[in-house]
N, C-alpha and C positions, 0 to 999 in steps of 0.2 A: 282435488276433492276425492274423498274415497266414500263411493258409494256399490250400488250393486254393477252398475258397469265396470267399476274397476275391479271389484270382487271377479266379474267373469271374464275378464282381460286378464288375471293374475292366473284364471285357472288354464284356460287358452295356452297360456305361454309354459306352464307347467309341465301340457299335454307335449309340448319339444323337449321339456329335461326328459321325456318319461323314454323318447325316442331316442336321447343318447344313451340312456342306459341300458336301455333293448338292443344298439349296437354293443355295446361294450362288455354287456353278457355273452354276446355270441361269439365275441373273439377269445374272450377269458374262460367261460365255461362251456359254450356248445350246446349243445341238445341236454345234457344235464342241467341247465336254467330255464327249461322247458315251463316249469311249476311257474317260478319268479316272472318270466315272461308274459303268460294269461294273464295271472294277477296284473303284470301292470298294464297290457293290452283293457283289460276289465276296467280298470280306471281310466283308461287315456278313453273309452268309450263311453264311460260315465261319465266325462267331464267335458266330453263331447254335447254329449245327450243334456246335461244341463245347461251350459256358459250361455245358452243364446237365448232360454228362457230366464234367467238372472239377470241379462242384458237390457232385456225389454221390460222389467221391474224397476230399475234407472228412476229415480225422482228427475233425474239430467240426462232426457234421452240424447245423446250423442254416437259421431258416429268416430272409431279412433283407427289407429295402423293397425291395432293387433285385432280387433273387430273385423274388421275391413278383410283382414289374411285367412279368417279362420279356417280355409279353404285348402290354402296352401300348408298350414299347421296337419291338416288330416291326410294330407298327400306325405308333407315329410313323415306324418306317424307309417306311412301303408312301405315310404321307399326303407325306412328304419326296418320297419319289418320282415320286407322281403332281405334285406342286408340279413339280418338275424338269422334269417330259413336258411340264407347260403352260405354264412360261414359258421354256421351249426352243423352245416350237413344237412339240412332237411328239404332242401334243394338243389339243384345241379348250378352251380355255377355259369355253366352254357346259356342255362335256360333262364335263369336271371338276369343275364346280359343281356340275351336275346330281347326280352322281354322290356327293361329298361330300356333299351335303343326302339324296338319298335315302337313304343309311347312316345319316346321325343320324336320321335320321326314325325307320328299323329299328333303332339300336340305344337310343333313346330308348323306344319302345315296349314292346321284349325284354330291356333292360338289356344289358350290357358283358360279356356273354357269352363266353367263352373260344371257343369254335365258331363264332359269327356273325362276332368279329374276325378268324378267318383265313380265312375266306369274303370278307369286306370288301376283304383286302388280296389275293386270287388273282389278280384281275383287272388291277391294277394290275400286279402282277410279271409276268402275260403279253402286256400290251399290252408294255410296255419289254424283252421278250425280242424280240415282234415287232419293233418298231421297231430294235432290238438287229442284228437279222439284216438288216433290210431294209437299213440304213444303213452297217454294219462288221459284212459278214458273218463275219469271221474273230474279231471278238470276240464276238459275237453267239452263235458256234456254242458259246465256251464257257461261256456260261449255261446254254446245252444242255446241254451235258458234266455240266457242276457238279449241275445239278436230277438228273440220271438217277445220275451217280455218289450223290449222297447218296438217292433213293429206293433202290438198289441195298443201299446199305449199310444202309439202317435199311426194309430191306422187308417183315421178319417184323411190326415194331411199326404199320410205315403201314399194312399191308393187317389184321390182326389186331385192333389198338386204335383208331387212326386212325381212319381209315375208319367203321368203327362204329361209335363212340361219336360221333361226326360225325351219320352220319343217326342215331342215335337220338335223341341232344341234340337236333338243330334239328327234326325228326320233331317229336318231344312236345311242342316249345315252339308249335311250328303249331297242332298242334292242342288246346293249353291256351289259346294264345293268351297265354302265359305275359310276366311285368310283373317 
């Protein structure tokens, strides 16, 4: 049946084409795809920002694999992008491996955690905002736009739910030391 849940399952699964092609800029063009890049970061966020409010408009609430993943979709868009920053050049190769092993390290230890995954990928989306601005400030400024417009609009849940259940998740898992 194609309803609004399969509309935000199609977009969900979309949001992984957008990550292969954010790698495949980066080997082909490098930091000259910089422009194309945003643009499609811009949508893989916008389609972020929407699929799970579409989902929950479902005349057939259900729950599906690609619903269920949407998590792991926002992790491949952050590992797509860090690929992108370092074979662009806009990261140290070192430093992205580093980086990539220390996560598995942590979420090998912690498990696949829904809290630690978007802890994993922050860093990433801020370094490529940085790079963002340093290099095409005018595209740059509107990932800015984009992150403040959507904490703006979904301010009550970020600072209320978010947040919170944030430090208390990785809080308890600290100190369980939790597997």
């Amino acid at each position: 049946m194609f309803d609004a849940k399969t509309v935000a399952d199609i977009i969900t699964a979309a949001r992984g084409c957008l990550g292969l092609a954010i790698i495949w800029l980066g080997f082909t063009q490098g930091e000259a795809a910089l422009p194309a890049v945003i643009i499609l970061m811009l949508l893989d966020w916008t389609g972020d920002f929407i699929d799970g409010g579409i989902a929950r408009r479902s005349r057939h609430p259900r729950r599906t694999r690609i619903g269920d993943s949407d998590i792991f979709v926002d992790s491949f868009m952050s590992v797509c992008l860090g690929i992108y920053l370092v074979s662009a050049g806009l990261a140290g190769l070192s430093l992205g491996l580093c980086y990539l092993l220390g996560w598995m390290l942590i979420l090998w230890r912690f498990g696949l955690e829904k809290n630690l995954l978007m802890l994993a990928q922050a860093p990433i989306y801020l370094w490529f905002i940085i790079v963002a601005l340093q290099l095409n400030s005018e595209m740059g400024r509107w990932l800015v736009v984009w992150v403040l417009a959507a904490l703006a609009i979904n301010w009550r849940r970020f600072s209320r739910d978010t947040v919170p259940t944030f430090i208390r998740v990785v809080g308890s898992m600290l100190r369980k030391g939790h597997r």
